[in-house]
N, C-alpha and C positions, 0 to 999 in steps of 0.2 A: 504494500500500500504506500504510496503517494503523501498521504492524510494523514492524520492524528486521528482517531474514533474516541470519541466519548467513553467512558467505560460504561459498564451496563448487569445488571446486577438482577438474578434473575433463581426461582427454587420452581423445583419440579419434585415429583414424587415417583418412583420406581419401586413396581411389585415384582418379586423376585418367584421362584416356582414354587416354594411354601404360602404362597399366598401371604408373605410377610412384606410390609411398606419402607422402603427405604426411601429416605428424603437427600435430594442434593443440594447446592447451593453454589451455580455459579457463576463467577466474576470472571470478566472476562475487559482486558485492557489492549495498549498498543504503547509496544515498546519500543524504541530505537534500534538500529540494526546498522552493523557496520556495514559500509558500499565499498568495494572496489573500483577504485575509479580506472585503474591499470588498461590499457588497452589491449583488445584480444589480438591474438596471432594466430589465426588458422590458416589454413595448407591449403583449403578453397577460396575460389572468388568469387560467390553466390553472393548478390547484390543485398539478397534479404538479409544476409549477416552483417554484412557493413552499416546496414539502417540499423540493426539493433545497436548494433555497437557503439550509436551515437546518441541514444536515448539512455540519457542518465540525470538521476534524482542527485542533490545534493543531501539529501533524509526522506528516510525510507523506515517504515514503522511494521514492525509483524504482531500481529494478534496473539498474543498467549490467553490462556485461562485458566483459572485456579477452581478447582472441584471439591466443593465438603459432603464427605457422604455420610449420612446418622441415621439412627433407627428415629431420634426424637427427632419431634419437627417445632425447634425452636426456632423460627424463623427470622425471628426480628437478633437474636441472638447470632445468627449468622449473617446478617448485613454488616452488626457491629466485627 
């Protein structure tokens, strides 16, 4: 991603095959990520490559998520 995203915070509930409820809780952000800016060197001269090789971010964000899994569903407990 290009972007920052907002983080986004979000619980679901998962039944497992005992019929038992497990709850999740997840947060999901956008991290920074190092870019190489180094220019490529391939062996072909296929045009499409030279176009990519010139389309570059100066920051560049990857989506991680963090997952809380419990039997309780204290939900306001896992926001905090």
């Amino acid at each position: 991603m290009s972007q920052k995203q907002q983080p986004s915070f979000f619980v679901s509930a998962l039944t497992d095959i005992d019929a038992l409820r497990h709850y999740c809780a997840c947060l999901t952000f956008s991290e920074d990520v190092a870019v190489d800016d180094s220019p490529r060197h391939d062996d072909g001269d296929d045009d499409a490559d030279q176009e990519l090789s010139l389309v570059r971010y100066s920051k560049m964000y990857a989506a991680k998520s963090l997952v809380l899994v419990s039997r309780f569903d204290y939900f306001e407990t896992f926001r905090v």
